[in-house]
C-alpha positions as CSV (number, residue, x, y, z in Angstrom):
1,X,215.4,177.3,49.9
2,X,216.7,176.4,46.3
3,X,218.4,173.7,44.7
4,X,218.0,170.4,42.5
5,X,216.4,167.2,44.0
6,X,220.4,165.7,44.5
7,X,221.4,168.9,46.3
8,X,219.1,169.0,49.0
9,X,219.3,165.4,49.3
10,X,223.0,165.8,50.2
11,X,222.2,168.5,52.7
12,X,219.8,165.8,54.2
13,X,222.3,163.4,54.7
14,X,224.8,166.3,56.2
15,X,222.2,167.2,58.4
16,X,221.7,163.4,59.5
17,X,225.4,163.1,60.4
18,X,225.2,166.3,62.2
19,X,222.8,165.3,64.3
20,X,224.5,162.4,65.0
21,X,227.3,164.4,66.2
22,X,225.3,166.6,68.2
23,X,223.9,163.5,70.0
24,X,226.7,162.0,71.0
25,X,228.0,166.2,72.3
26,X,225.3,166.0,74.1
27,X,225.5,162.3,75.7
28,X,228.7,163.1,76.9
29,X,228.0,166.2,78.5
30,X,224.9,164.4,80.1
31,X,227.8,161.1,81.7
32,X,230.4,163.9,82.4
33,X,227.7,165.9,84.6
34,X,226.3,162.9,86.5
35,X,230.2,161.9,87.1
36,X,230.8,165.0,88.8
37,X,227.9,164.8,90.7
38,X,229.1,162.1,92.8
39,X,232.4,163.2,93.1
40,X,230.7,166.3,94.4
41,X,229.8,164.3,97.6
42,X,232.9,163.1,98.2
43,X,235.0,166.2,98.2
44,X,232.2,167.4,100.9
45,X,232.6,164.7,102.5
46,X,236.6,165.2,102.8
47,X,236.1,168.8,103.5
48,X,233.6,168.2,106.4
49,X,236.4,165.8,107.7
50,X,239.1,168.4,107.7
51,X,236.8,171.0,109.4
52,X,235.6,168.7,112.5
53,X,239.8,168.1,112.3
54,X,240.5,171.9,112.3
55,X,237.4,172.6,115.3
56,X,239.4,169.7,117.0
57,X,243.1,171.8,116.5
58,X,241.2,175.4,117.8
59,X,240.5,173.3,121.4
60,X,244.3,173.5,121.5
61,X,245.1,176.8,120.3
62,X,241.9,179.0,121.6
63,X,238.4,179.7,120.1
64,X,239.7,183.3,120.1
65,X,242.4,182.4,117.6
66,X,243.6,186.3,115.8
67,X,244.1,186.4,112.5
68,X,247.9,186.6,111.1
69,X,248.8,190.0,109.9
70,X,248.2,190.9,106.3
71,X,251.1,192.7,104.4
72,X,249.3,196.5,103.7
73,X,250.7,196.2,99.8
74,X,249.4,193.1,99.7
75,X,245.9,192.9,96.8
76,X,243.2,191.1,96.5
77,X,243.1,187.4,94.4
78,X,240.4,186.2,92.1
79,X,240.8,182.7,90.9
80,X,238.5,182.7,87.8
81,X,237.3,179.7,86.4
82,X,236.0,179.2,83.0
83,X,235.4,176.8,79.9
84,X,237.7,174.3,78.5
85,X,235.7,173.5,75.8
86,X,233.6,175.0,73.3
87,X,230.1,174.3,72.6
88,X,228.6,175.6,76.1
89,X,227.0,178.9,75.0
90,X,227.8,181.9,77.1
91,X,229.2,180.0,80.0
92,X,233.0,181.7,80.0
93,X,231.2,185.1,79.3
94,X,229.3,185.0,82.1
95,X,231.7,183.7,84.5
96,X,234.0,186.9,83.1
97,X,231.4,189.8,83.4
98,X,231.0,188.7,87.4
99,X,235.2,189.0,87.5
100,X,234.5,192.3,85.9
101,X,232.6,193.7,88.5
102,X,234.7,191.9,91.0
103,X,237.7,193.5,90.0
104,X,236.4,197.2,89.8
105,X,235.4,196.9,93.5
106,X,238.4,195.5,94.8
107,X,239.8,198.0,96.9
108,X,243.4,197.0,96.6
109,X,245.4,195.9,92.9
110,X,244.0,192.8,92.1
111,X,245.1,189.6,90.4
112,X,243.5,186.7,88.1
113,X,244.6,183.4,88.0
114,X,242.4,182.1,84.9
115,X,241.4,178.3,84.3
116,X,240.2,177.2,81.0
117,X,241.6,178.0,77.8
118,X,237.7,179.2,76.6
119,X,238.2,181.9,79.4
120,X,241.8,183.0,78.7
121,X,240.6,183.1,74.9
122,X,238.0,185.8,75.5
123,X,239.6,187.1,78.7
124,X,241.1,190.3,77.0
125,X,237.5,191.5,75.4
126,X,236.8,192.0,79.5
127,X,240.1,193.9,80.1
128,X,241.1,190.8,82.2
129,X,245.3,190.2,81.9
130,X,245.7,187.1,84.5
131,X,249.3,186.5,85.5
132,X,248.8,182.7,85.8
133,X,246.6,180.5,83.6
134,X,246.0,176.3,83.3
135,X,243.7,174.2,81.5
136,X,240.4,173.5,82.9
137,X,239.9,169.8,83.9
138,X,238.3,167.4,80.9
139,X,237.7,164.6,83.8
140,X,237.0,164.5,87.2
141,X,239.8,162.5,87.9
142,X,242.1,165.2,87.0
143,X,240.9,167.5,89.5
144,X,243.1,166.6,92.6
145,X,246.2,167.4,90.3
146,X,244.6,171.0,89.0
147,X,243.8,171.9,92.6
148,X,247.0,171.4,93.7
149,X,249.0,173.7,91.4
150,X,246.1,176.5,91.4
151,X,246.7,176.0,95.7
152,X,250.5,176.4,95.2
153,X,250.3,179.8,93.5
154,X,247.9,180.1,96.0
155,X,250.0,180.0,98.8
156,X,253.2,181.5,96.9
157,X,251.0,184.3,96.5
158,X,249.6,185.0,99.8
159,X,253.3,183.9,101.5
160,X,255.0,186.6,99.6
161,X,252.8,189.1,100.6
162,X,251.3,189.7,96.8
163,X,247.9,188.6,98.4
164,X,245.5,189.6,101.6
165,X,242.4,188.5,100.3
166,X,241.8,185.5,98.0
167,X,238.4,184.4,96.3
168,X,237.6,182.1,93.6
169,X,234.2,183.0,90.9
170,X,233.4,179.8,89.4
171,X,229.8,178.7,87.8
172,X,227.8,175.8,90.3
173,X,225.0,174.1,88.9
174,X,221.2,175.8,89.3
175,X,219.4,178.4,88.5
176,X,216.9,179.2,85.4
177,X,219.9,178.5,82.8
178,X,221.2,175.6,84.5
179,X,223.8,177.4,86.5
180,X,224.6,180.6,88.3
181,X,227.8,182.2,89.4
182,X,228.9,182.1,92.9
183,X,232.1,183.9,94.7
184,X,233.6,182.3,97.6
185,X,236.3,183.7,99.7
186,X,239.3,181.6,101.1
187,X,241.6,184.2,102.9
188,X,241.7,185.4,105.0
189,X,240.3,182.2,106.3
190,X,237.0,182.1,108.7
191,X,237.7,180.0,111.4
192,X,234.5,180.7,112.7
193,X,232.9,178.1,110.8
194,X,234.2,175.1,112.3
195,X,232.6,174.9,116.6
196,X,234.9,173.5,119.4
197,X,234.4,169.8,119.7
198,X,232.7,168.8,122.8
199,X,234.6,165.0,123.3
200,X,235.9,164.7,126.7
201,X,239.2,163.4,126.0
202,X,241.2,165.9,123.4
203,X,243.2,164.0,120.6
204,X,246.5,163.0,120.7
205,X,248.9,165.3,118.4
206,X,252.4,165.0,117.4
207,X,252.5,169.0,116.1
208,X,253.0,171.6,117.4
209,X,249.0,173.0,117.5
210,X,249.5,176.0,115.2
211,X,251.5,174.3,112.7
212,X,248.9,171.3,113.0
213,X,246.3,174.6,112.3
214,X,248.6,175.7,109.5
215,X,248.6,172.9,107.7
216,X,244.8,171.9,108.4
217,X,243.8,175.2,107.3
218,X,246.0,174.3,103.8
219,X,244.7,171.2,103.3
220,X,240.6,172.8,103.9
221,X,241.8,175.4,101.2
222,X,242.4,172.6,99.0
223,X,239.1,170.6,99.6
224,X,238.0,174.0,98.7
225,X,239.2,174.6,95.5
226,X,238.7,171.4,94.2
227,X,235.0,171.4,95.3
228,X,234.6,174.6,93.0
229,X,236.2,173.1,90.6
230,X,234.3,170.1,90.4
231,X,231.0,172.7,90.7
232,X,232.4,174.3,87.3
233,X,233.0,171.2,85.6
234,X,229.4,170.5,86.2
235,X,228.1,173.5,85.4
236,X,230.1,173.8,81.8
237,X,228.9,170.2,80.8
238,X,224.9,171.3,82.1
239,X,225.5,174.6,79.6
240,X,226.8,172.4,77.2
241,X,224.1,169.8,77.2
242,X,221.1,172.8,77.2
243,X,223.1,173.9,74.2
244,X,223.3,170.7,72.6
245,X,219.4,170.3,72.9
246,X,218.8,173.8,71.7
247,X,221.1,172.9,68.6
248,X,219.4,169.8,68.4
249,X,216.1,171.4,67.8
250,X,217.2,173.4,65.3
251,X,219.0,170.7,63.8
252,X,215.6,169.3,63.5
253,X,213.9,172.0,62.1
254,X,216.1,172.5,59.8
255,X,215.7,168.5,58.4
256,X,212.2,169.0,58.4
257,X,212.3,171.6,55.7
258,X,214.6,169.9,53.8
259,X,212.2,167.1,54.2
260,X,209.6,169.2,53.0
261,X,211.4,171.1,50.1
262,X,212.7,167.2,48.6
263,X,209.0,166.0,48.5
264,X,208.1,168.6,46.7
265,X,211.2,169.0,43.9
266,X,210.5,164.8,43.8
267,X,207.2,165.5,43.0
268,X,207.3,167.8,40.5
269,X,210.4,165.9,38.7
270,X,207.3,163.4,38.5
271,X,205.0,165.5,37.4
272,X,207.1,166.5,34.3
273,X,207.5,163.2,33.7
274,X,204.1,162.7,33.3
275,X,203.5,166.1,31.4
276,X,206.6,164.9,29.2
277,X,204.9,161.6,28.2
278,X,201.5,162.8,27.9
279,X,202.4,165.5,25.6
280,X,204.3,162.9,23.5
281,X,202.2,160.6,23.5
282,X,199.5,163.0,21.5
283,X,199.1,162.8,17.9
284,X,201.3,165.6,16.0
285,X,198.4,167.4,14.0
């Protein structure tokens, strides 16, 4: 590095505010991950209550429940959901390359709904054209709204026929870099899952039991979603915080050179100084 004393001094205090800013990135990552961890629990929680609901409405239509028939045009789905932000190092690419390999093995055409303006940015570098896209939550309170509108197309998709198999790729916390990419299928739905209840008396019900079973299985598909959206949202804020750190290292090296380089252009501004006032101080011969 080069420069006058007054230059690298300025580049010190850019560097301070920089870090600054990288702090508070990387604070806010850290609150936004611990909130979606407990609301994490909760959609559990709701989902487990809709399954013991939907075991309850399979007492009423048999264990041995077929599945509906699936239109032979219909294709497969891929609900792919990425980034919002920047700042999370190769979160949306990763997410993107498993949708790659997804959609050369699906046996049927296949569509992409795409969350997260990151992903949609980068999306045609993968030869990845989704025909519906949406923000990616910034809260966890926004997630209920999100789910819903990614489960109407959803629906709209796989009523029309458009659909017979529908899977979302999102990014859950874990792994060696914080997260890994996971593929969960929704439809056709496994009613498998859920066992028979064993109570003694069956519930009341005011439906008839495969429209109850229609709109339980709905409403699971939902908890569904919004669980993996709520595992993305964690994940992207863990990538960003592990990038924040890693820029916050460097940040550091960086100050400590320019540390380094200032002592040393003070110090010889001082030692000229001295030279200068020494050598004018001698007697001129």
């Amino acid at each position: 590095m080069s420069g006058t004393l007054s230059d690298v001094e300025e580049r010190i205090g850019t560097v301070h505010k920089l870090s600054a800013v990288i702090a508070a990135m990387r604070g806010i990552a850290a609150s936004r991950l611990q909130d979606a961890h407990g609301h994490i629990g909760a959609i559990r929680l709701y989902a487990d209550t809709i399954g013991e609901a939907i075991g309850h409405a399979l007492s009423f239509t048999g264990p041995d429940r077929a599945e509906p028939p699936s239109s032979a045009s219909g294709g497969a789905l891929f609900i792919v959901l990425c980034a919002e932000q920047g700042f999370a190092g190769s979160f949306s690419a990763r997410v993107l390359e498993v949708t790659q390999v997804a959609l050369r093995k699906a046996q049927n055409p296949a569509d992409v709904l795409l969350i997260g303006d990151r992903g949609l940015l980068v999306a045609p570098d993968y030869g990845i054209a989704p025909s519906w896209s949406a923000p990616m939550i910034a809260h966890p309170a926004r997630t209920p709204h999100l789910a819903g509108r990614i489960a109407e197309a959803v629906f709209e998709r796989v009523s029309g026929g458009r659909a017979t198999s529908v899977s979302v790729l999102h990014a859950a916390p874990g792994g060696s870099e914080g997260y890994d990419v996971v593929q969960t299928r929704l439809v056709p739905f496994d009613y498998s899952r859920f066992p028979l209840p064993h109570a003694a008396l069956p519930p009341r019900i005011t439906l008839p039991p495969e429209d109850l079973l229609a709109r339980l299985v709905e409403e699971y598909i939902f908890a569904e979603i919004s669980e993996a959206l709520m595992l993305s949202f964690a994940a992207e804020n863990e990538a960003r915080m592990r990038a924040m750190i890693a820029a916050h290292d460097n940040v550091t090296h960086s100050l400590d050179a320019l540390v380094g380089q200032a002592r040393r252009l003070r110090q010889d501004a001082i030692t000229e100084e001295i030279m200068e006032l020494a050598t004018g101080s001698l007697p001129v011969g």
